[in-house]
Backbone as a ProteinNet text record, in pm:
[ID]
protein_1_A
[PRIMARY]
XXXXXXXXXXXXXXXXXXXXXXXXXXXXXXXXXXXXXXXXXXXXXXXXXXXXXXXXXXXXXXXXXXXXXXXXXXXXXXXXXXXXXXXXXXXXXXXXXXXXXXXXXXXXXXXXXXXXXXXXXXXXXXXXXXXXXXXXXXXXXXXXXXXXXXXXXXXXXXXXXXXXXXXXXXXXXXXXXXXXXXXXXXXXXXXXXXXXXXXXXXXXXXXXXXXXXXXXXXXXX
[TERTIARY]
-582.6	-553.6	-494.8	-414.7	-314.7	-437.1	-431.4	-548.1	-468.4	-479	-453.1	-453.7	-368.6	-348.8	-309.5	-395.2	-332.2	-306.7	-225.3	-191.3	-238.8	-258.9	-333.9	-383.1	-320.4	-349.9	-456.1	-462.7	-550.8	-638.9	-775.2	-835.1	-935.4	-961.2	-1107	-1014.6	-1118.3	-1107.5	-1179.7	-1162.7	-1280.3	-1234	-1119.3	-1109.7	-1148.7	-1104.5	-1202	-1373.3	-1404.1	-1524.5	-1614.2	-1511.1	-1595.4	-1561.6	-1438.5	-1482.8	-1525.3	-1552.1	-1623.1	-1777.8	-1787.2	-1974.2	-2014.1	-1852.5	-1883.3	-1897.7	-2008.2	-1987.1	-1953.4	-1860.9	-1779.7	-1848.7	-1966.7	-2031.3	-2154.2	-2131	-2194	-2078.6	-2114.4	-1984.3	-1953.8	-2082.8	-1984.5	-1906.1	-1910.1	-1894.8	-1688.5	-1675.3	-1578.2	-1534.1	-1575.8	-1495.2	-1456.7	-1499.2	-1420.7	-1273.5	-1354	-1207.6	-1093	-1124	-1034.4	-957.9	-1032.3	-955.6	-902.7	-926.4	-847.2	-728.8	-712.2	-587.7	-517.8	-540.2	-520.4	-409.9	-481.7	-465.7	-314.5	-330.1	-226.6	-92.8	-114.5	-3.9	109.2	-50.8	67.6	109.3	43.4	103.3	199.9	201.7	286.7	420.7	479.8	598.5	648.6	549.3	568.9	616.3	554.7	556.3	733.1	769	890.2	1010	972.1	1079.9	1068.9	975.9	929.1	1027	985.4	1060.6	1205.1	1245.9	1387.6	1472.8	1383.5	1432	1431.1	1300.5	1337.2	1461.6	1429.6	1556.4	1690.5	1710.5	1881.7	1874.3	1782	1806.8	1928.7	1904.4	1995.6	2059.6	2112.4	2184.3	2104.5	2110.9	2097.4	2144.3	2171.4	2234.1	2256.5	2369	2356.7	2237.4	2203.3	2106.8	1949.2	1927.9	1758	1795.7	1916	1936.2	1884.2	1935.2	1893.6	1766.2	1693.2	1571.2	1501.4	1539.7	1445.9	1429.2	1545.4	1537.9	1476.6	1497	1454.1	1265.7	1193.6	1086.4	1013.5	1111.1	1074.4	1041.8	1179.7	1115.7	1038.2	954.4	882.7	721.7	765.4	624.4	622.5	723	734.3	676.9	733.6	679.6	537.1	478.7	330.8	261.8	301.2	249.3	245.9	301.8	337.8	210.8	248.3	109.2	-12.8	-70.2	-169.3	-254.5	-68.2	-85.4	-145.2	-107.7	-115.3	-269.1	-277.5	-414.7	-575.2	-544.7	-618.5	-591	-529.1	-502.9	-591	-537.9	-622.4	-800.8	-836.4	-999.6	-1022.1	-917.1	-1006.8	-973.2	-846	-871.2	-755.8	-782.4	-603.9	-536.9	-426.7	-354.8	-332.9	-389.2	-318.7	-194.1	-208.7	-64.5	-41.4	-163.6	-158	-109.6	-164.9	-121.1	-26.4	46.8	220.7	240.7	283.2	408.3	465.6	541.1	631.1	640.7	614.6	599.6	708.2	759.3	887.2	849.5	760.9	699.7	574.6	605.6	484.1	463.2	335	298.3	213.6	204.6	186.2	321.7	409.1	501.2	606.3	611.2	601.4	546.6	383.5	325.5	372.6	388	454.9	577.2	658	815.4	790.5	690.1	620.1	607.6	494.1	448.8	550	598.7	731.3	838	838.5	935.3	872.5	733.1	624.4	622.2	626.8	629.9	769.2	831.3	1003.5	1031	961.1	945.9	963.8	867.6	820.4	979.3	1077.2	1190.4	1241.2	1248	1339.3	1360.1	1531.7	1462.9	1430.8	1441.5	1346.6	1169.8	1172.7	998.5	945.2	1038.4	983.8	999.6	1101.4	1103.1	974.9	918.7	825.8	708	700.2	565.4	575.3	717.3	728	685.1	693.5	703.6	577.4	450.1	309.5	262.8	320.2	266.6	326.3	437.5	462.7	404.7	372.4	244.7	129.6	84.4	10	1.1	170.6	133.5	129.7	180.5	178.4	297	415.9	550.2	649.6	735.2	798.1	921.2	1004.1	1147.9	1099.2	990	1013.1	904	846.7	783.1	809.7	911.4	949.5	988.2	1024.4	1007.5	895.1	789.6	646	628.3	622.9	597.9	695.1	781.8	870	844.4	773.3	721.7	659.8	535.6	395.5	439.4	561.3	566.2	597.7	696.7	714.5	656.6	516.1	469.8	340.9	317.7	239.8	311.6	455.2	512.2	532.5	559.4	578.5	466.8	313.3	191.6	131.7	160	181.7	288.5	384.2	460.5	450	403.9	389	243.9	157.2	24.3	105.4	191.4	258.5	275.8	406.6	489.2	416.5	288.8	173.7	108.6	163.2	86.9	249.6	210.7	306.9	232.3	135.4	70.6	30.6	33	-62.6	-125.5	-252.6	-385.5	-508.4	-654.5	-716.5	-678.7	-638.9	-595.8	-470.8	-376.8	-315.1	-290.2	-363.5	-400.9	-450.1	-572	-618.7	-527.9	-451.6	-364.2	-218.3	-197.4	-130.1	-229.3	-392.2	-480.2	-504.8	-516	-488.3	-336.6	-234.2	-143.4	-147.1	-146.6	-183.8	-311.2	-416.9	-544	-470.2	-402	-348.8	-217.5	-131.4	-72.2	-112	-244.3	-285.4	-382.7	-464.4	-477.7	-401.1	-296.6	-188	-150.6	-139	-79.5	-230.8	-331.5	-457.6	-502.8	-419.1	-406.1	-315.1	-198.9	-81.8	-67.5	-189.2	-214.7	-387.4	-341.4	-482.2	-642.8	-666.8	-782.4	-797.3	-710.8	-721	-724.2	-817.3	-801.1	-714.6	-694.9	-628.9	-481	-489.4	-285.5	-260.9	-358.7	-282.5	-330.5	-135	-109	-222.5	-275.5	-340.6	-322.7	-210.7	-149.9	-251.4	-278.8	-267.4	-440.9	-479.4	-635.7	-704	-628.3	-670	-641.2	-509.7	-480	-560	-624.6	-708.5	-840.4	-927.4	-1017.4	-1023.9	-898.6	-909.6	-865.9	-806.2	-798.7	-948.6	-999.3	-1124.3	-1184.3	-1218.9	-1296.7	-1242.4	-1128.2	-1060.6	-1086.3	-1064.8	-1131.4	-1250.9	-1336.1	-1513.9	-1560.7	-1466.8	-1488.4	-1458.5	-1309.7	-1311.6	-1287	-1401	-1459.9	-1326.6	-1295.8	-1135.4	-1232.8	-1144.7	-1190	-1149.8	-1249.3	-1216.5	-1101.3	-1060.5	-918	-1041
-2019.6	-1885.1	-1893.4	-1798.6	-1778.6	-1708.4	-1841.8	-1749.1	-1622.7	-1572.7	-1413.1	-1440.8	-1463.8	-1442.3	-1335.3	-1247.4	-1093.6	-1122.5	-1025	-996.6	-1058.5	-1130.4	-1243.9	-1072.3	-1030.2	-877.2	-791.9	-807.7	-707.8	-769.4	-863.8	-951.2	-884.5	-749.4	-648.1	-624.1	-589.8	-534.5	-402.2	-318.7	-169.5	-59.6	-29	26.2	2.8	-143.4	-226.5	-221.6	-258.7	-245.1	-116	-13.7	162.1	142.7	178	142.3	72.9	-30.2	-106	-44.6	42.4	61.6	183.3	267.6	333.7	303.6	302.4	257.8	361.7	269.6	364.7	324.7	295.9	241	384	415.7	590.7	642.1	731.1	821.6	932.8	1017.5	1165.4	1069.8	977.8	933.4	862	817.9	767	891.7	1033.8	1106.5	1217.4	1181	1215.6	1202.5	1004.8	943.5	1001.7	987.6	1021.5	1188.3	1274.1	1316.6	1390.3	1307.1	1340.2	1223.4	1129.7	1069.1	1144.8	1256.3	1300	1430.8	1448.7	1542.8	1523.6	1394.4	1348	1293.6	1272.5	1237.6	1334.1	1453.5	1581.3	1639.9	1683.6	1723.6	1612.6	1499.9	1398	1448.5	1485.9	1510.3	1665.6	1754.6	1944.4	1860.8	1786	1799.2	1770.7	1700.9	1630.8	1685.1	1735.8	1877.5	2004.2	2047.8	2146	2113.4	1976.1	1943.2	1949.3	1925.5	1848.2	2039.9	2117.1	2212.3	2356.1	2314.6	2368.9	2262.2	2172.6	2067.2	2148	2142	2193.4	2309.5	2407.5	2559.8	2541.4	2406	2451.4	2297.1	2243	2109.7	1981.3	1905.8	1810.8	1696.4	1536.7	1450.5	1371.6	1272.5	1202.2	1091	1066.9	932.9	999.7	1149.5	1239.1	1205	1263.7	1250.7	1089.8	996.1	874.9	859.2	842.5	890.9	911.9	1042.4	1155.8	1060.6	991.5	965.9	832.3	760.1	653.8	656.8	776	816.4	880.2	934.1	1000.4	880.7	825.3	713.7	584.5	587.6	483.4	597.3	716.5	782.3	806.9	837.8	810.4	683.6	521.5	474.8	407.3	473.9	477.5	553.9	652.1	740.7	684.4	581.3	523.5	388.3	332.3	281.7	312	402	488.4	525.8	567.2	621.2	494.6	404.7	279.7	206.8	190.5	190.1	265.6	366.8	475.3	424.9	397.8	376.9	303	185.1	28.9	12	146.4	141.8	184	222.1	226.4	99.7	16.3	-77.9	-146.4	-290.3	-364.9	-384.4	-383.4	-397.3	-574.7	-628.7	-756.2	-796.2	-899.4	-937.7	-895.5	-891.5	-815.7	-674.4	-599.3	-462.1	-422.4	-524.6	-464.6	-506.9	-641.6	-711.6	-585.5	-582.3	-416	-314.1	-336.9	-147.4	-199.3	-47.3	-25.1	-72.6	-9.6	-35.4	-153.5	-263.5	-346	-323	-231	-191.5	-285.6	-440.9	-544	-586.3	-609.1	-625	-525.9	-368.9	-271.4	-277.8	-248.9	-275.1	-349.6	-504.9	-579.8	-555.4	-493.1	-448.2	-364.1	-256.4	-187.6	-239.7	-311.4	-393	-471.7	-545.6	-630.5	-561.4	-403.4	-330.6	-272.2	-267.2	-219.5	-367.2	-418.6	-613.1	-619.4	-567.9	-617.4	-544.8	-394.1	-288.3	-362.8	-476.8	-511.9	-603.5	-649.4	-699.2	-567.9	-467.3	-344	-291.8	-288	-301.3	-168.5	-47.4	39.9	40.4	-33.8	-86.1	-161.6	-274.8	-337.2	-253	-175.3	-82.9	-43.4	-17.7	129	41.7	-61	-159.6	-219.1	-234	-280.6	-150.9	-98.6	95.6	112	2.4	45.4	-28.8	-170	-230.1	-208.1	-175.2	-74.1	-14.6	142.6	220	189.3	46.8	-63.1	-132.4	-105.3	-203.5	-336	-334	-501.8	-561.5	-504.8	-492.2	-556.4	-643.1	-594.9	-709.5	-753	-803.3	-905.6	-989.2	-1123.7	-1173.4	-1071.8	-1121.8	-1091.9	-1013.2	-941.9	-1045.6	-1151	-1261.6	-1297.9	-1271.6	-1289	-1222.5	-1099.4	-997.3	-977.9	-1028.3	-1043.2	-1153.4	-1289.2	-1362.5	-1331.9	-1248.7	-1248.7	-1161.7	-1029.8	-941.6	-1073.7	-1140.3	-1196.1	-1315.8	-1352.1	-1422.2	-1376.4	-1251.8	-1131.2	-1139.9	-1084.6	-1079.5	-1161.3	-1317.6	-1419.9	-1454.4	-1448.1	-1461.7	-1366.1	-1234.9	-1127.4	-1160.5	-1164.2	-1195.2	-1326.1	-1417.9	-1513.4	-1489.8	-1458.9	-1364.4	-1293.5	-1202.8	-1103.1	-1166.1	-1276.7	-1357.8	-1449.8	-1500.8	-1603.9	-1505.8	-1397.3	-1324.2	-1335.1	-1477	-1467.5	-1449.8	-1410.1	-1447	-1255.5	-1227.3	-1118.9	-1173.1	-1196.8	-1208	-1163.9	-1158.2	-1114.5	-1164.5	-1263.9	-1361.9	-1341.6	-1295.7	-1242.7	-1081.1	-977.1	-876.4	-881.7	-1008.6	-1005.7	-1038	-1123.3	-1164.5	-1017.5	-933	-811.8	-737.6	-727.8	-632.9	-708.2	-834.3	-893.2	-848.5	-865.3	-872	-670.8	-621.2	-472.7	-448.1	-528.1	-495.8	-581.2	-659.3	-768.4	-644.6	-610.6	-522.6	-399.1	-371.8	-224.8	-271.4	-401.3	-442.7	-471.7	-547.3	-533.7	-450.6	-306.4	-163.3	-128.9	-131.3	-89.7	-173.5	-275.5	-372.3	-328.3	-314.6	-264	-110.1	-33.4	116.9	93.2	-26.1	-88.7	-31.9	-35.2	50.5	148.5	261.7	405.5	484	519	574.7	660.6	769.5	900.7	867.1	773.4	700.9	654.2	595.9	545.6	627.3	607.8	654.9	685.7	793.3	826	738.4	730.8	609.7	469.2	427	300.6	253.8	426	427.4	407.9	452.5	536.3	362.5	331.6	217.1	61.3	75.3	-11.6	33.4	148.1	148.1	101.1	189.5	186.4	-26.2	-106.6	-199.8	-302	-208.4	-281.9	-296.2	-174.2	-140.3	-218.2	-192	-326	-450.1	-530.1	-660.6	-675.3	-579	-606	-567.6	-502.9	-476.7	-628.5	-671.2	-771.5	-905.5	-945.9	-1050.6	-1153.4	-1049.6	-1126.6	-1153.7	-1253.9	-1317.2	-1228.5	-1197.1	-1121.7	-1184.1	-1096.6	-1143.4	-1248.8
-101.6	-52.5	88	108.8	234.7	332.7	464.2	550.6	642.6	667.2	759.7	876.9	958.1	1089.2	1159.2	1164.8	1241.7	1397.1	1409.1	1568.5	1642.5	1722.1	1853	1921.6	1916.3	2013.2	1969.8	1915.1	1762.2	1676.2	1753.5	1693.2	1608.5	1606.6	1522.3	1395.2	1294.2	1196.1	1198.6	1291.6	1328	1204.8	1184.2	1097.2	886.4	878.3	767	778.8	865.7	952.2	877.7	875.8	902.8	740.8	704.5	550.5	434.4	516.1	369.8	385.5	543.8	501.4	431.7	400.5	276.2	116.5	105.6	-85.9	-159.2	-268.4	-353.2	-509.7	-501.5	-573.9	-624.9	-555.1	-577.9	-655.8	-755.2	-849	-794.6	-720	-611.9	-513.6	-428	-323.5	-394.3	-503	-582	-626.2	-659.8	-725.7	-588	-467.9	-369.1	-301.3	-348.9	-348.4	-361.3	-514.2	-633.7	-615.7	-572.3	-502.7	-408.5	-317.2	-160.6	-191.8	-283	-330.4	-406.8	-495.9	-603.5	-519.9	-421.6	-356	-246.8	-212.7	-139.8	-223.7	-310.6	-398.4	-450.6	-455.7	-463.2	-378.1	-262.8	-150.7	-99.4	-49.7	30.3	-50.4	-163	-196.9	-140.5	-160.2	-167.9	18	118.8	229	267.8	216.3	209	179	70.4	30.4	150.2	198.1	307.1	379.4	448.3	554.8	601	441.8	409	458	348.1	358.8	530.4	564.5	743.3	824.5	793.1	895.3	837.9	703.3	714.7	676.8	764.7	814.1	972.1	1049.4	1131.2	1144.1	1208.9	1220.9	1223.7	1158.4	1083.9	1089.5	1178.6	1237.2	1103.6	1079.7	965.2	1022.6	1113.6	1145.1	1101	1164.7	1101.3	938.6	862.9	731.6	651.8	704.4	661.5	710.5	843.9	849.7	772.8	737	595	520.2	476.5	287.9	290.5	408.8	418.3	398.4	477.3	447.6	346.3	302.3	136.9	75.3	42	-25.7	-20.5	120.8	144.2	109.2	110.4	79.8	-86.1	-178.8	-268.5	-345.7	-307.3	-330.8	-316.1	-205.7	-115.7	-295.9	-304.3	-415.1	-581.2	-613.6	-699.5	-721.5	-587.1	-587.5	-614.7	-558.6	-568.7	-708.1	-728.1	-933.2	-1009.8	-974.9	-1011.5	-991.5	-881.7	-880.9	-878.2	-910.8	-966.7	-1137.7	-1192.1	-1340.3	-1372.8	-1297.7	-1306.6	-1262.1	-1234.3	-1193.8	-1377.5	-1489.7	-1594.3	-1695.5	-1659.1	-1705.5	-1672.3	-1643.6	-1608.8	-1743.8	-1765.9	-1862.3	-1857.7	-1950.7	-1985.8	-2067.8	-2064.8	-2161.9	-2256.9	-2359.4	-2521.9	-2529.6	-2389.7	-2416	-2308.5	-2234.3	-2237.2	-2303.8	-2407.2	-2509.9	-2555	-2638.6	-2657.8	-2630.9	-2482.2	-2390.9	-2345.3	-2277.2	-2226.2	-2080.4	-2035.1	-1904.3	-1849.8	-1781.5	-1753.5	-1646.6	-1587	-1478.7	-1384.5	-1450.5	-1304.3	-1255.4	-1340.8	-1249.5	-1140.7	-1237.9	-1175.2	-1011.5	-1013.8	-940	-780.8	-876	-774.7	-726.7	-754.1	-687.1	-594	-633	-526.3	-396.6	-448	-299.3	-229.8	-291.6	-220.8	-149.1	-194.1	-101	12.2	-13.3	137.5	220.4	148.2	228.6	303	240.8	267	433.8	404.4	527.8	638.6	647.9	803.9	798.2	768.9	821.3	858.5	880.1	845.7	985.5	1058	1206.7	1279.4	1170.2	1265.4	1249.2	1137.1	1142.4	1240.8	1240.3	1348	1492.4	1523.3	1632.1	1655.9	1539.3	1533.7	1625	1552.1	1608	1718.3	1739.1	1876.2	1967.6	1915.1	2044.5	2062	1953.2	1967.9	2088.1	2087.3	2157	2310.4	2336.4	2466.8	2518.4	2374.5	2431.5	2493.3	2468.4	2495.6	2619.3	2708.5	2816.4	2767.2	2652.4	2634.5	2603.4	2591.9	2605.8	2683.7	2718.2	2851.9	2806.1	2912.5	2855.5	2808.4	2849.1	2879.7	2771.5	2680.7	2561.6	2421.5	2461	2307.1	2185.1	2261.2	2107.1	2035.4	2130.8	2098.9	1994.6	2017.2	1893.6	1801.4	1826.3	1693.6	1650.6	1673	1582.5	1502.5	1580.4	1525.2	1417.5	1414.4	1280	1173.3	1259.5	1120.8	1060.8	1110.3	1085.5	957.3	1018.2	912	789.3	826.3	677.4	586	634.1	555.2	481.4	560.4	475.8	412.1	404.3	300.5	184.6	197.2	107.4	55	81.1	18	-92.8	-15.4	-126.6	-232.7	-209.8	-354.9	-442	-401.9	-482.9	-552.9	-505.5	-600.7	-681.2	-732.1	-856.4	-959.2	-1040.7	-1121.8	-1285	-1311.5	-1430.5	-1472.3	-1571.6	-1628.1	-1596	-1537	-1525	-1461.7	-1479.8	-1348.7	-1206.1	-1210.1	-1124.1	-1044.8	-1134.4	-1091.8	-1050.2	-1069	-1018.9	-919.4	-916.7	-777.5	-697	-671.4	-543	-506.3	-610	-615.5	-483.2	-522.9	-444.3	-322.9	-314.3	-183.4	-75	-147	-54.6	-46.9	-101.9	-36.9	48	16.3	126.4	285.5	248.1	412	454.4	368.4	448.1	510.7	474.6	475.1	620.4	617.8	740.3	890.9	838.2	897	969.6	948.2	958.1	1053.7	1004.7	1083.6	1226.8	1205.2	1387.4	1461.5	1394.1	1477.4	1553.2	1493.6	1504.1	1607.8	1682.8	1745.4	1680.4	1543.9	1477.2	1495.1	1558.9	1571.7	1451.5	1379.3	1201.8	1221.4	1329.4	1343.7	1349.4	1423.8	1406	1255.2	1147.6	1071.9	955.7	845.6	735	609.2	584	490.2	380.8	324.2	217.3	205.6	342.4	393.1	379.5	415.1	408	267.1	144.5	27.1	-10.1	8.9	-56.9	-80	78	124.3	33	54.4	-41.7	-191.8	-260.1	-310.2	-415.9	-356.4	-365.5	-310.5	-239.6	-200	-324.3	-364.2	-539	-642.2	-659.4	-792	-755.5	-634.6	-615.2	-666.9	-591.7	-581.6	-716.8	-831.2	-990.6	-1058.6	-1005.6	-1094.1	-1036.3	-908.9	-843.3	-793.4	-717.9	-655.9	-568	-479.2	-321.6	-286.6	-119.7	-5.9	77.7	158	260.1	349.1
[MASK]
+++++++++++++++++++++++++++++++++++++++++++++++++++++++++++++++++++++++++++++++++++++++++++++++++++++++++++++++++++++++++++++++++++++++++++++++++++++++++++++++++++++++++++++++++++++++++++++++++++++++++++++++++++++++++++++

């Protein structure tokens, strides 16, 4: 297994920390879950369209325009996931039952993730993270290669976790729920464990991948 090297900057896990000491091992406590995800899946789109539609009430830049769509569809596919793993808490699909489906939703799955993986090359992503650690005071001319290592040192051992789920298998599901619990960590260092800074998506995703591991006895990160 690929060990995790987060941020040199960002050595806590405070936000992992607070949720794993909720158990989802209780059924009200899981059908809460279920939905304040349920809930976000549908709203995160109505929000998007809202938006789309007050912005071109008055002028509208082509750079906000790409912006937008660029975010739609990173929340789009945030939502896809979701669908996805909410499915898979009633049962993983193995090999026997995709062979003649139109749709194989582990590998599905995985295209998913590999385009949330792919994100962190993306250079207003990395902007974004660079702009955290500014906010930070930890910024300045003469280190910025630093932190552009370290993103991309995250991403290469995330993505290398995705890409080792080549099998239908439990085995391979698990390393799918690994490389989404490391990116979802990832995202919760860079947002220095502030829950209130980071993406609802990111929160739900993390739980809810916590639960499919700890169901079907994946290793922890």
């Amino acid at each position: 297994m690929v060990k995790q090297n987060y941020l040199d900057i960002y050595p806590t896990r405070g936000i992992a920390q607070k949720l794993n000491a909720e158990s989802l091992d209780d059924e009200a406590a899981l059908n809460r879950l279920l939905a304040d995800v349920h809930n976000y899946i549908k709203t995160a789109e109505e929000d998007n369209v809202r938006f789309l539609k007050t912005e071109t009430q008055g002028k509208i830049t082509s750079k906000e325009t790409a912006t937008f769509f660029r975010g739609h569809e990173r929340t789009r596919n945030n939502r896809v996931i979701l669908q996805y793993l909410v499915a898979f808490l009633t049962k993983l699909p193995m090999q026997e039952d995709i062979e003649g489906k139109v749709v194989n939703p582990f590998e599905q799955l995985k295209s998913f993730i590999l385009y949330n993986v792919n994100l962190l090359k993306d250079p207003d992503v990395v902007s974004i993270i660079l702009a955290e650690h500014e906010r930070l005071g930890l910024l300045n001319e003469t280190n910025s290669w630093y932190y552009r290592g370290q993103i991309s040192k995250n991403y290469k051992q995330i993505l290398e976790v995705a890409e080792s789920a080549r099998t239908i298998t439990r085995e391979g599901y698990c390393k799918l729920f690994e490389a989404l619990q490391r990116y979802c960590l990832f995202w919760f260092s860079v947002r220095n464990e502030d829950i209130r800074r980071v993406r609802k998506s990111d929160i739900y995703i993390y739980q809810l991948t916590r639960l499919l591991m700890k169901r079907n006895g994946c290793p922890e990160c």
